[in-house]
N, C-alpha and C positions, 0 to 999 in steps of 0.2 A: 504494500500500500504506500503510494507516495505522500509526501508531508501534505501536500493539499488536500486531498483526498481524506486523512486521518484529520485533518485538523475540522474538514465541514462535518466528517461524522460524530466528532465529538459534541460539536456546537451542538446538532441533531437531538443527540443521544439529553443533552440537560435539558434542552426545550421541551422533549417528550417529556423528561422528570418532573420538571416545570409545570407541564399541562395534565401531571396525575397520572401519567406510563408509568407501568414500574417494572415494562424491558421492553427492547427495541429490539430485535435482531432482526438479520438479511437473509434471506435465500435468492440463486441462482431461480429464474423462471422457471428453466428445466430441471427442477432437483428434484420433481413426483414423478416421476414413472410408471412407478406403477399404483399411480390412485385413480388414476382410469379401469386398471384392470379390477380393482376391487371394489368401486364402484359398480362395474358390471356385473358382478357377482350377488352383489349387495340388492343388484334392481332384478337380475332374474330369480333370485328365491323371493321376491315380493317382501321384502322385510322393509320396506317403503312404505306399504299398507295405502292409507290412499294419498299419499301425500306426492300425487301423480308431476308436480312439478319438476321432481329427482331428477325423474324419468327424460320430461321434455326438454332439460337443460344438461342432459348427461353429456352429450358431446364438446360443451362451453364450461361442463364445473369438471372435466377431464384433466388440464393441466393449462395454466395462468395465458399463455399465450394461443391461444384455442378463444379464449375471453377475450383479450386483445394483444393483436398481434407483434404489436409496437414496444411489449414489455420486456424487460434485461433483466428486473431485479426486483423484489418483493420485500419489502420491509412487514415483517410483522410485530404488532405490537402488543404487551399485555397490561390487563389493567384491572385492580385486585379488588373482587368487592367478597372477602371473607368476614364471616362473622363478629361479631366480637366474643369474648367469652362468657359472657354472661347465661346462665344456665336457660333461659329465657330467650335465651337469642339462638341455641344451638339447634340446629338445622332440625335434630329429630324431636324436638322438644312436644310439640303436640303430641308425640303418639303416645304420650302420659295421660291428654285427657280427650275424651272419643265427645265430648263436646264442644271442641275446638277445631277448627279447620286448620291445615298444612298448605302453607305456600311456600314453596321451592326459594330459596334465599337468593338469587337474582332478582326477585320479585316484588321483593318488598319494599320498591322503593320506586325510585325514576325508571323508567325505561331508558335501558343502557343503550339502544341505539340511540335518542336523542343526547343523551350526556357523552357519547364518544365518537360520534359522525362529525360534530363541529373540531370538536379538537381536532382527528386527523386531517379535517381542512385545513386546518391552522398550521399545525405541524407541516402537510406535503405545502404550505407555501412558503413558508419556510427553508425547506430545502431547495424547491425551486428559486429560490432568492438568493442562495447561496452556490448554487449549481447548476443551476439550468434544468432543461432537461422536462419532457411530462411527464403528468401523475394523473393517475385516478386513486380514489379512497372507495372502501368498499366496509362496510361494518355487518357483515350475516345475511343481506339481502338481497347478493346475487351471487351465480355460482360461481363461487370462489370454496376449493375444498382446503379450509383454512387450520383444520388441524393437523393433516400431513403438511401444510405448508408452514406450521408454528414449529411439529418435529423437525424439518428441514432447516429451519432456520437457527434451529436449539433453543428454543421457548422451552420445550417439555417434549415429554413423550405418550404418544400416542396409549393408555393403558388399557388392560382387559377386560375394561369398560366400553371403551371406544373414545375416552374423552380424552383431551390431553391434560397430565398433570407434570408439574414443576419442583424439581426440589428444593426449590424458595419459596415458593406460592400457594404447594399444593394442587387444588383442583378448581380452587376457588378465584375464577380472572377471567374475564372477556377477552376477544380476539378481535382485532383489526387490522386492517393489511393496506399498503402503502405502493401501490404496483407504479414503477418509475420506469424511462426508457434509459434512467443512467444504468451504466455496468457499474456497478457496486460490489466490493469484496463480502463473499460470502461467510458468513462465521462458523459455518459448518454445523452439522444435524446433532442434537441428541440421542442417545442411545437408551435400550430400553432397561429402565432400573426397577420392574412390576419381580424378577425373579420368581419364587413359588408362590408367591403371595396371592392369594384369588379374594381377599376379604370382601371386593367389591363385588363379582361374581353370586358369591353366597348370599349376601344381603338384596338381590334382588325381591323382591314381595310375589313377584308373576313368574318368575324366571324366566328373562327377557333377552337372556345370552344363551344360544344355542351350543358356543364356543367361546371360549377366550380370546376376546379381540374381535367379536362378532357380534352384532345386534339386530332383536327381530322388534323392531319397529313395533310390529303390532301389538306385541304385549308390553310394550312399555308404558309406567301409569305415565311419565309427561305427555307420552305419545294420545293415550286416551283421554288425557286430560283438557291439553292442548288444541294439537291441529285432529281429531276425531270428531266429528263433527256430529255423527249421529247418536241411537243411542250405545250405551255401552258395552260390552259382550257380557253377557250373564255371571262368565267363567272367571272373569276379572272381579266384577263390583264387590264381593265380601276382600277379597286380596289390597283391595285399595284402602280400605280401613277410610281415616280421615284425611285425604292427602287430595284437595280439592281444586289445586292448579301446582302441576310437576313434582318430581319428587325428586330428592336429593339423596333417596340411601344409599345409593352407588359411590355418589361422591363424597360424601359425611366417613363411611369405612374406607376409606385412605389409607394409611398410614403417616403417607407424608401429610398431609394435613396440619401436623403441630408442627411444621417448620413456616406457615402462614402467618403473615401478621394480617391485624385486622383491617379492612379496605380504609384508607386515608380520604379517598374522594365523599364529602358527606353529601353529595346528591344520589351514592349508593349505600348509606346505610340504611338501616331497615327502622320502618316507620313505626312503630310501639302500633299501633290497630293493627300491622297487618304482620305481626309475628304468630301469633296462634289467635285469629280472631272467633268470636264465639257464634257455634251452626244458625242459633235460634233468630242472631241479629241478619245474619245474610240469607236466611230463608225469607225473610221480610222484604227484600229488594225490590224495587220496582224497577224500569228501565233507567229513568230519571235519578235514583239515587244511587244505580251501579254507575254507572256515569261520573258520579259525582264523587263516589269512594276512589273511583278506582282513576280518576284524572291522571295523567304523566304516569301512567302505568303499564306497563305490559300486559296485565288481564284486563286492560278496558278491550285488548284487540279479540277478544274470545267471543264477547257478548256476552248482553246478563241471561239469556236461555241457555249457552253451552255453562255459562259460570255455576249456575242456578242446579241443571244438570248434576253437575260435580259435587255441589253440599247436598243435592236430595241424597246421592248412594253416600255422601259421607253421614248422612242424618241416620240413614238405613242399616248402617252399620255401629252407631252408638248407642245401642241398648238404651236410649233412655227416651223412655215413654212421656214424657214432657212434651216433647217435639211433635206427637203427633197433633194438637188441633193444629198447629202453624202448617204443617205438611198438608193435613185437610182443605186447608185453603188453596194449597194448590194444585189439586184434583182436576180443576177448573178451569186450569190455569189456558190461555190462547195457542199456546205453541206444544207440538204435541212431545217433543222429546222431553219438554219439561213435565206435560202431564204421565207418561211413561214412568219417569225416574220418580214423579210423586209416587205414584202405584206402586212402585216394587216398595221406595220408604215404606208406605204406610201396612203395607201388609208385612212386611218384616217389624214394625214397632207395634201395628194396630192389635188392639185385642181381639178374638176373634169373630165376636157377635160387632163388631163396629166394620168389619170386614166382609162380613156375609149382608150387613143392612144397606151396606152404597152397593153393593157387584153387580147385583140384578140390572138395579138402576142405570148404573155405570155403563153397562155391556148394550142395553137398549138407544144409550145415546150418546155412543161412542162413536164417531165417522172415521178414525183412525187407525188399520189393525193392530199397529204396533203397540198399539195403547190397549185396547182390546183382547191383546197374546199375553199383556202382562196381569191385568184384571183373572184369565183362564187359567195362567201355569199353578 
């Protein structure tokens, strides 16, 4: 690397620091090989599920220059939004009380694409200021396969989860990437430091890895939680317990974990409402108040029918019969996957003479089968 060269990547590298990165590495465009071919693998067992975009974009989320042509070198960036320690704050901490909801600790706060899309504008101008040269910035919403490309660059390593973990960070950090047509020295890949360790593997809830280093989409709870759109398979909803947008037990049984410190950016720490929020308040939602809860959120992108969705089976599965008038109420409810997930709640909490007095009813003025197959099972 010549003095010039070391001396803009330095500047780079404190600006990133400056704007709440807490690493910068580089990869060569062509350093994925073969994440084309394991992409391919990935979309013909269907472990996609319906998340048919994979699929349409598979030739362009192949390898960076396939995306654009024009690119030499891929800056990726990470940015730490791990918990802090407080018993209350730890990721699995709801599933001590089955009348509190679980939300995935990315969640709980801003939506990291708006708190990290401006910075890497900041940042690639930055370098271009310094260097010439174009950029695009990319943060998770186009096809960019940005964990082999954060391995490649020596962020982390790809583990037998599928996610990348860091042995500073852990598992806990967002990915952004910096696609430049400068040639840039590459800092070389990480290596894989998972050894025999499977703890992540076993703490699946669905067992959602077919293999080590392999994921079936479709039984994953983020997967159901998330981008699943309809209702949810039978064979899942007791497995999900209260975990009513993503789940984190993959990445919470880490090890490296306790080498994270706790995220410094405070538009990603997690909001006190929405660390173990309580079932009873968000079965009350209307559309106007999920809205409102859920502003500069990542679960406002879900809607309050898939949200709604996801606390009925979390309702259905906390044994406490409290919940059912509130669940009653939404029997009723306009949209039918919500009234579905009421019916399965209410017959798993409802007594049984409360069960057998709406059925009849229910089944005669039902127009929706789906709703109708769960009143019969």
């Amino acid at each position: 690397m010549d003095a010039k060269t070391h001396k803009v990547l330095t500047a780079f590298r404190e600006k990133a620091d400056q704007l709440g990165f807490d690493a910068a590495k580089i990869a060569a465009a062509d350093s994925i090989p073969e994440a084309g071919e394991r992409l391919r693998r990935f979309l013909k067992n269907d472990f996609h599920g319906t998340m048919t975009w994979m699929a349409d974009t598979a030739d362009r989320r192949a390898a960076p220059p396939a995306l654009w042509s024009d690119v030499n070198s891929v800056i990726m960036l990470a940015m730490n939004y791990s918990p802090d320690g407080a018993p209350e704050s730890h990721p699995l901490a709801h599933l001590e009380d089955p009348t509190k909801g679980g939300i995935s600790v990315y969640a709980r706060h801003r939506d990291y694409h708006d708190v990290i899309k401006g910075r890497l504008k900041e940042l690639a101008s930055f370098l271009v200021s310094r260097a010439g040269g174009d950029v695009k910035v990319f943060v998770d919403t186009a096809p960019v396969m940005e964990k082999p490309l954060g391995q490649a660059a020596g962020l982390g390593w790809q583990g037998k989860h599928t996610n990348l973990v860091s042995r500073e960070l852990g598992s806990w950090f967002f990915l952004g990437s910096i696609f430049t047509t400068l040639d840039l020295p590459p800092d070389g890949a990480e290596i894989d430091h998972c050894g025999s360790c499977r703890a992540c593997l076993d703490s699946c809830p669905t067992d959602a890895f077919p293999a080590p280093y392999q994921l079936d989409a479709r039984r994953c709870i983020s997967y159901l939680t998330i981008e699943h759109a309809g209702p949810i398979p039978h064979e899942f909803r007791e497995a999900m317990g209260n975990r009513i947008y993503g789940c984190d037990d993959c990445l919470a049984a880490c090890p490296w974990n306790k080498f994270a410190d706790t995220a410094r950016e405070a538009k990603l720490v997690a909001r006190n409402d929405l660390k173990s929020p309580r079932l009873a308040d968000l079965l009350e939602l209307d559309d106007g108040a999920f809205r409102k809860l859920f502003s500069g959120s990542p679960i406002k992108r879900i809607g309050r029918n898939r949200f709604l969705r996801n606390v009925l089976i979390a309702a259905g599965n906390s044994k406490t019969p409290d919940l059912v008038q509130i669940i009653m109420t939404l029997l009723d409810d306009p949209d039918p996957v919500v009234r579905g997930a009421a019916v399965w709640a209410f017959r798993r909490l409802g007594q049984d003479h409360l069960v057998d007095g709406l059925k009849s009813k229910a089944l005669s003025s039902e127009t929706d089968e789906t709703v109708r197959q769960e009143w019969q099972r």
